[in-house]
C-alpha positions in Angstrom: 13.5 -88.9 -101.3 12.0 -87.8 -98.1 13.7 -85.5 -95.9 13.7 -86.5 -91.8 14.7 -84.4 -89.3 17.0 -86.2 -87.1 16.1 -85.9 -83.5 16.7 -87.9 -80.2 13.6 -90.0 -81.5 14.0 -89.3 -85.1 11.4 -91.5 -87.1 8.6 -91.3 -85.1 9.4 -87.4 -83.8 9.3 -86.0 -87.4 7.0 -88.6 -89.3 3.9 -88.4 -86.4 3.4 -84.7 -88.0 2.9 -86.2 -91.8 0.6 -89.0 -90.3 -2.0 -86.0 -88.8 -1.6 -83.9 -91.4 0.1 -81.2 -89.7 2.7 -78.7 -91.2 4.2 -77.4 -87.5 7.5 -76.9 -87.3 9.1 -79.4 -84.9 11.9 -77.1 -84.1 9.4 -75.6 -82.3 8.6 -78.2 -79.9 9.5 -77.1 -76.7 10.4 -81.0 -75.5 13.4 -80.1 -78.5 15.3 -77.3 -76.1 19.2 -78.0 -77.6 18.3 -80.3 -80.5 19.6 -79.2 -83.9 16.5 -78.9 -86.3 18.9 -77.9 -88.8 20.2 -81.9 -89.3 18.4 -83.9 -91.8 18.8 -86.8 -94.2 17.5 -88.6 -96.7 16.7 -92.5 -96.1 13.2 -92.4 -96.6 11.1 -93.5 -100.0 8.3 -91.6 -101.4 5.1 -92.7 -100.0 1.5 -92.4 -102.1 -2.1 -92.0 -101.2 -5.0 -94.1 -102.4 -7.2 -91.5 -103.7 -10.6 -92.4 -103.0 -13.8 -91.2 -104.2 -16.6 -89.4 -101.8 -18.7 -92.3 -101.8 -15.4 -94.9 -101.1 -14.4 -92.6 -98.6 -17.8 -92.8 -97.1 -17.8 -96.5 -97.5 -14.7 -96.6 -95.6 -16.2 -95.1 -92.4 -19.3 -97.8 -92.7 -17.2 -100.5 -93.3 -14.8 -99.3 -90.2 -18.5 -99.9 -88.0 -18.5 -103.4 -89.7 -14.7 -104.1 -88.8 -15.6 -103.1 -85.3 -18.9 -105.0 -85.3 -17.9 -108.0 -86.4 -14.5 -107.8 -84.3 -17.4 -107.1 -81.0 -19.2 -110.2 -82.3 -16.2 -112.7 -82.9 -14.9 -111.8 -79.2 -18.1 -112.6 -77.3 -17.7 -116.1 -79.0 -15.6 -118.6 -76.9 -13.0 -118.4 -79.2 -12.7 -114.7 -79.3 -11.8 -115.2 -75.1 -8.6 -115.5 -76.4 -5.9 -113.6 -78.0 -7.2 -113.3 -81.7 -6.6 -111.2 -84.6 -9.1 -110.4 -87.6 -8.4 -108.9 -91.2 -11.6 -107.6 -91.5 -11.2 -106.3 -94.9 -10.4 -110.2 -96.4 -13.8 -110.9 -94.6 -14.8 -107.9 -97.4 -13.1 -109.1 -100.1 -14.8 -112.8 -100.0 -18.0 -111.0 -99.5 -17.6 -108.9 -102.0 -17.0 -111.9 -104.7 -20.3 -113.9 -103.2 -21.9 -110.6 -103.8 -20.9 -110.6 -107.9 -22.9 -113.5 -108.3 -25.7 -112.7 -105.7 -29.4 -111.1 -106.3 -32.4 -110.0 -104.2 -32.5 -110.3 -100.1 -28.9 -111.9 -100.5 -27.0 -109.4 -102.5 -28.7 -106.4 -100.5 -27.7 -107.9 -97.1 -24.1 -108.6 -98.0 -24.1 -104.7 -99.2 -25.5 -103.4 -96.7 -23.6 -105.2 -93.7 -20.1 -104.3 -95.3 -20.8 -100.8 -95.5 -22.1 -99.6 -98.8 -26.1 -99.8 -98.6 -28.3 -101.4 -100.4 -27.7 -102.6 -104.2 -24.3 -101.3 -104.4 -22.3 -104.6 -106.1 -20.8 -102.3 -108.6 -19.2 -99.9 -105.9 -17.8 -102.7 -103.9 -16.6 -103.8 -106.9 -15.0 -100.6 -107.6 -13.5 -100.6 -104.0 -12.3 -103.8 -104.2 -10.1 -103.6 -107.5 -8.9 -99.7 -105.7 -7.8 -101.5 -102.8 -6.0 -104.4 -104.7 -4.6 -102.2 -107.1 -3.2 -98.8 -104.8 -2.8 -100.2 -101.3 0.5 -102.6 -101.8 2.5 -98.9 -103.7 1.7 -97.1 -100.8 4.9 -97.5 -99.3 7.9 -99.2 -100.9 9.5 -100.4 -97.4 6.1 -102.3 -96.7 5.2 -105.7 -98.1 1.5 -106.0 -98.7 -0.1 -108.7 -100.9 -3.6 -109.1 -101.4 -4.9 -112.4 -103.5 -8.1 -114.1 -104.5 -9.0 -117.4 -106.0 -11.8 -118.9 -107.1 -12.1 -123.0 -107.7 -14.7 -124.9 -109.3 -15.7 -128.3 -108.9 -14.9 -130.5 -111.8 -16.5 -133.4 -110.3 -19.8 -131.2 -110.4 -18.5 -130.0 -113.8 -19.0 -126.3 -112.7 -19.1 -124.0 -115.3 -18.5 -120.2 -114.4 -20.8 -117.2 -116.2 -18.8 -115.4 -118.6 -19.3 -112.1 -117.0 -19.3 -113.4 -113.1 -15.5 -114.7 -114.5 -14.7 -111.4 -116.1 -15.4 -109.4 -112.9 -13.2 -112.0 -110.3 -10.6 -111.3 -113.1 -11.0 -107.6 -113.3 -12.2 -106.1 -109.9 -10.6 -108.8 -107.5 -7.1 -110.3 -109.8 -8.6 -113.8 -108.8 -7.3 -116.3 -110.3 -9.8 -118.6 -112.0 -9.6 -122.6 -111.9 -11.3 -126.1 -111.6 -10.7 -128.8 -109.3 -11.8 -132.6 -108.5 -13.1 -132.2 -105.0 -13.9 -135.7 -105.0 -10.0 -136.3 -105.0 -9.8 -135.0 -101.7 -6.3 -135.1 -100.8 -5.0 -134.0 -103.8 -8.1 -130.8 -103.7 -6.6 -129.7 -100.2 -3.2 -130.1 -101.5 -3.4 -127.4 -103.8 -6.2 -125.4 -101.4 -3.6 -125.3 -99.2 -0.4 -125.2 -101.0 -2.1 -121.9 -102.1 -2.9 -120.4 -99.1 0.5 -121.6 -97.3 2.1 -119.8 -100.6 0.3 -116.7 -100.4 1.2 -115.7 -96.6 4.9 -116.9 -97.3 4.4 -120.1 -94.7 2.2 -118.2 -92.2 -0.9 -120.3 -92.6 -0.1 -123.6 -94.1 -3.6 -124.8 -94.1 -7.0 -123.4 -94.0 -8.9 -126.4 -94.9 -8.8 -129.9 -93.1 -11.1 -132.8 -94.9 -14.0 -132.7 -93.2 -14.8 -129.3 -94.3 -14.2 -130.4 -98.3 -17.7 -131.4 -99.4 -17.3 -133.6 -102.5 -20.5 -132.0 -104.2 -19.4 -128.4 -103.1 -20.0 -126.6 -105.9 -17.0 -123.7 -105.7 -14.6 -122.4 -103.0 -13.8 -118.8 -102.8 -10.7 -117.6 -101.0 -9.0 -114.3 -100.0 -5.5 -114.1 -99.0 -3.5 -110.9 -97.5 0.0 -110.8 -96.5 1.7 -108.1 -94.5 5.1 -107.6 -93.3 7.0 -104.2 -92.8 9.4 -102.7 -90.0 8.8 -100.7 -87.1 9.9 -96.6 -88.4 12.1 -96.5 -85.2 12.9 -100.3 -84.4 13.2 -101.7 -80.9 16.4 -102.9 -79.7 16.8 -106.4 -78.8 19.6 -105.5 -76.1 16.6 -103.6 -74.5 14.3 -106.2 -74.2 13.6 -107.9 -70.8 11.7 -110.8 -69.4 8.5 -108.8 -67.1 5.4 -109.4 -65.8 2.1 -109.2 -67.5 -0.9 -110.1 -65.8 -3.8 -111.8 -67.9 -7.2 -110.8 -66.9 -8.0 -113.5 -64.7 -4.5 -112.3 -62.7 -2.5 -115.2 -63.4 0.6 -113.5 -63.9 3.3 -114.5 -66.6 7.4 -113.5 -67.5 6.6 -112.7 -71.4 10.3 -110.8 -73.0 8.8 -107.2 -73.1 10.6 -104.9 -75.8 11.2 -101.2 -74.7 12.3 -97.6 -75.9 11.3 -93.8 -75.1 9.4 -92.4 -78.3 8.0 -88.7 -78.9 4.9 -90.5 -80.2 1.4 -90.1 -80.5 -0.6 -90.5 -78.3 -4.1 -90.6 -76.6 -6.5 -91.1 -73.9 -10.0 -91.9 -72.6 -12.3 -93.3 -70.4 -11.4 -96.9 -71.5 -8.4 -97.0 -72.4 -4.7 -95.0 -73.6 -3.8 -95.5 -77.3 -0.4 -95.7 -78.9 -0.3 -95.3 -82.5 3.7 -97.1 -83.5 4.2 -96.4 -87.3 5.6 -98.9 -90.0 8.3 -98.0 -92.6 8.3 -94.2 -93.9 6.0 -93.5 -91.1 3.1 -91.5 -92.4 0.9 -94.5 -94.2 0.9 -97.9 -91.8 0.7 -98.3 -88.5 -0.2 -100.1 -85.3 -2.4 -98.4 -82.9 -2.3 -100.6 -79.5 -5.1 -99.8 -77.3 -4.4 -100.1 -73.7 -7.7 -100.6 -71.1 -7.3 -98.3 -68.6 -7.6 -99.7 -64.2 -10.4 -101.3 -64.3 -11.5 -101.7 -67.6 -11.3 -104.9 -70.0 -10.4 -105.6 -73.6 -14.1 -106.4 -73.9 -14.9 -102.6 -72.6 -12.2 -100.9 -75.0 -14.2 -103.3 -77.7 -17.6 -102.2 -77.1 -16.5 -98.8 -77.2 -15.3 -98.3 -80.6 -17.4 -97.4 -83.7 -16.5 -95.5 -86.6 -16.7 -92.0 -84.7 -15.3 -92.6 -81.6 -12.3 -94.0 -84.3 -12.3 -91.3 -85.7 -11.5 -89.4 -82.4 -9.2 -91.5 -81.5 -6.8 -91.8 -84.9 -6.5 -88.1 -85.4 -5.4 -87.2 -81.9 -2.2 -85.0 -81.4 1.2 -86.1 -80.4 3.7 -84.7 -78.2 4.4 -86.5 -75.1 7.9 -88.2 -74.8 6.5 -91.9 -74.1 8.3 -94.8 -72.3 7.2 -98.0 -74.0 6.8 -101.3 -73.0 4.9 -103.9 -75.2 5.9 -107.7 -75.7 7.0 -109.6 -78.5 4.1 -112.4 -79.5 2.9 -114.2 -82.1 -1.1 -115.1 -82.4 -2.6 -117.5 -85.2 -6.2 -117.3 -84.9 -9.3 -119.0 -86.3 -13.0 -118.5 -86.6 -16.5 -119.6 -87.8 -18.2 -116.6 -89.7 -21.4 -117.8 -90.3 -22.6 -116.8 -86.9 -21.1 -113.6 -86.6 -22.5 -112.2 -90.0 -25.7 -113.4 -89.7 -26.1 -112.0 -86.3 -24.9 -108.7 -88.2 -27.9 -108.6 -90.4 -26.7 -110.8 -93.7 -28.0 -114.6 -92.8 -30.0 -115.2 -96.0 -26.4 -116.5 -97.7 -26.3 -119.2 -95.4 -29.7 -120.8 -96.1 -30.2 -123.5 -98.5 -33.7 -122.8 -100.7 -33.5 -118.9 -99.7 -29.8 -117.6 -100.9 -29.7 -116.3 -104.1 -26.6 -116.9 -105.8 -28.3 -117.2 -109.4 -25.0 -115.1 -111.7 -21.7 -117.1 -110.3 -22.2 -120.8 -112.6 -23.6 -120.5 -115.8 -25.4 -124.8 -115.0 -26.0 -124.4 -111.4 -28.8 -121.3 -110.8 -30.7 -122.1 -107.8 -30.7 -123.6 -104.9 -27.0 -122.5 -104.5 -25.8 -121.5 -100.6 -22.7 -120.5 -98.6 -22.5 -123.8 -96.6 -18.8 -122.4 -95.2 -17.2 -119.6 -94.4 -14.2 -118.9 -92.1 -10.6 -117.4 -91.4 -7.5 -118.3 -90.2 -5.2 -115.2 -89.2 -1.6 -115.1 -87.9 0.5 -112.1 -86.4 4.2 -112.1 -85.1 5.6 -108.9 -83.6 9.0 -108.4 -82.4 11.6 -105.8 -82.0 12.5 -105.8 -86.0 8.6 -105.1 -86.9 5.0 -107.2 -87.9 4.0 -110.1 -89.9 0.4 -110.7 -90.0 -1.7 -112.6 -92.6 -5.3 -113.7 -92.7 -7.0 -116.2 -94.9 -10.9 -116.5 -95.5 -12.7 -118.8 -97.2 -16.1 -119.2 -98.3 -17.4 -122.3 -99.9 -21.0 -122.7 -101.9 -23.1 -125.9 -102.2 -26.4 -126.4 -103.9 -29.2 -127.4 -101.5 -29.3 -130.8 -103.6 -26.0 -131.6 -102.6 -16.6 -90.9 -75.0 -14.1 -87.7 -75.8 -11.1 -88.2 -77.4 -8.1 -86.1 -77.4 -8.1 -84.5 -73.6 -4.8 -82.6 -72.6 -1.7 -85.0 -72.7 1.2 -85.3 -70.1 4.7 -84.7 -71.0 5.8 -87.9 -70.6 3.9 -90.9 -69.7 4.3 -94.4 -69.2 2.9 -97.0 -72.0 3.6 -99.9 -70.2 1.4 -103.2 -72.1 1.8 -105.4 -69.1 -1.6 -106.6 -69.0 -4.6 -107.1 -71.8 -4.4 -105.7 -75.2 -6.3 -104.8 -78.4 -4.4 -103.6 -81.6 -5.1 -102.1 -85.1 -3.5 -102.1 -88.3 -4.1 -99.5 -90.5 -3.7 -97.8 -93.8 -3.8 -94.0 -93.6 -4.5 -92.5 -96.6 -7.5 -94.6 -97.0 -8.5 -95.2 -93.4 -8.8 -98.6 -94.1 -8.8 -101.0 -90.7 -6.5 -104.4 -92.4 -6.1 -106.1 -89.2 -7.4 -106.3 -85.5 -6.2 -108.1 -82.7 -5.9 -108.7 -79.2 -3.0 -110.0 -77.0 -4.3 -111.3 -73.4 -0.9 -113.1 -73.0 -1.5 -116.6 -74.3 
């Protein structure tokens, strides 16, 4: 078992040193003066890396420019005006199957945009199955589930390649099966039974019946489910009805959860970040990102690549914070056909030009992503976070600034106005969810 020293602020005092890295002694902390370092318990469970490979860990700093891309892209749509909340890395995981079965322009594209150049199906592949496989043990006191499925159409009488079935089986744990799409209601019935199964009731439906072509040929889906507790929870008796003021200064009473944290913390030109840890502390988080007077969520957003991320995540901590952030749930969905285009990867989407020619082992040509979306939910209260995203792509034949700057003491994270958020794996650096609250 771990050992946590026990200090005014114990969980996030003690465990912000594992998350950077760093072996100081917080006895030494001046902010300690009359704390006994000496006190510690055990409460804690192991925690575990994913050990990654120099190539994955690159990959994970090119596919943090695509979660940030496509995150930049889905808010300038009119849907992205308000709050939202993305699981980039399920957009990944349904590119990454459409990408087993692709060839030419379409498999380099759907490479190249998610992070790993050129050509690269077997190392997404590889990633993929890493991700699946190590990410959920990380730590016991946080629930993460990641599925996929893949359905064919009976009525087309879709048959799968033998080694395009092998690697959904091996690489992504899909689960293989056939349906009738012809029988619409009871298709969607079992689409969405899956999907409402997988999240545990978050999102009961990700398909209505319009969007079920009867000559479809497959449907590919990715499912993650996340749930853990806040290392240092929030206490209810705390929480308070305040203002926050939406970005257009309407102002609204939203309950507003509060405690004083040694946490860490940072600053720029755009915005002050909090980073508030899940479960043993040193492997999930979320990092809320605050716009500073005068900025937007749209300028904290356009600021943010994989460096400037970078920066930001491995910043110090130190200052004694008093936080304020409310309680809110968001579910969330969007088109993805125009945002991935736009980032360099259209060809999927058009009919006589995709090349999907490795996925059914009767239908070669011709074959196109007609669909593609995702439906994502968060709640966040004093207890912790729930968030799950689904995405779903279905195919069709064409016949049918600095970081880091010196820190205050104590400060004031009060998120009374305009958010964005990140959830994030550690070990990996892997970016699982991104949000933003603007107060709906």
């Amino acid at each position: 078992m771990k050992k946590l020293f026990l200090l005014m602020i114990p969980a996030l005092a003690a465990l912000m040193s594992c998350s950077d890295g760093s072996s100081e002694d917080p006895s030494e902390d001046p902010n300690r003066a009359g704390k006994d370092p000496e006190m510690v318990i055990d409460m804690l469970p192991e925690t575990r890396s994913i050990v990654l490979t120099q190539e994955q860990r690159a990959f994970v700093g090119k596919n943090t420019d695509f979660s940030f891309n496509l995150f930049r892209a889905i808010s300038q749509m009119p849907e992205g005006k308000k709050s939202s909340i993305v699981s980039p890395i399920s957009v990944t995981y349904v590119l990454g199957m459409l990408n087993d079965g692709a060839s030419g322009n379409t498999a380099k594209e759907i490479t190249s945009v998610v992070g790993f150049g050129e050509g690269k199906t077997q190392a997404v592949n590889d990633f993929c199955k890493k991700l699946i496989d190590e990410a959920p043990k990380t730590d016991p006191s946080v629930t993460l589930e990641i599925a996929n499925i893949v359905i064919g159409n009976d009525y087309r009488h879709v048959g799968f390649e033998p080694q395009y079935e092998w690697d959904m089986q091996d690489y992504y744990r899909a689960e293989i099966t056939n349906l009738d799409f012809s029988q619409k209601t009871e298709t969607l019935a079992e689409v969405n039974g899956w999907c409402n199964d997988k999240t545990h009731g978050m999102i009961p439906e990700i398909l209505k019946e319009s969007e079920l072509k009867a000559n479809a040929l497959l449907l590919l889906m990715n499912a993650i489910y996340f749930k853990a507790t806040w290392t240092e929870k929030f206490d209810p008796a705390d929480t308070r009805d305040k203002t926050f003021t939406t970005e257009g200064g309407q102002t609204l009473s939203l309950p507003m959860m509060h405690r004083k944290a040694l946490a860490q913390y940072s600053e720029n030109d755009f915005c002050t970040m909090l980073n508030l840890p899940y479960g043993s502390g040193d492997k999930w988080s979320m990092k809320v990102l605050l716009p500073r007077e005068g900025k937007t969520v749209d300028d904290v957003i356009a600021s943010l690549n994989a460096e400037s991320w970078q920066q930001l995540r491995y910043s110090g901590w130190g200052p004694i914070v008093d936080i304020e952030i409310p309680r809110f749930k968001t579910t969330f969905e969007t088109n993805l056909i125009e945002p991935l285009s736009a980032l360099g990867a259209p060809t999927m989407f058009m009919p006589s030009v995709a090349e999907f020619p490795n996925i059914c082992s009767n239908y070669k040509k011709d074959i196109y992503v007609f669909l593609m979306k995702q439906k994502a939910a968060i709640e966040v209260d004093e207890e912790g976070t729930k968030a799950s995203a689904v995405t779903v792509a279905g195919l069709v034949d064409s016949a049918g600034g600095p970081w880091g700057i010196e820190k205050p003491m104590n400060v004031d994270f009060h998120a009374n106005r305009p958010f964005v958020y990140v959830i994030q794996e550690a070990s990996s650096g892997v970016i699982f969810f991104l949000g933003t609250y603007r107060g709906e």
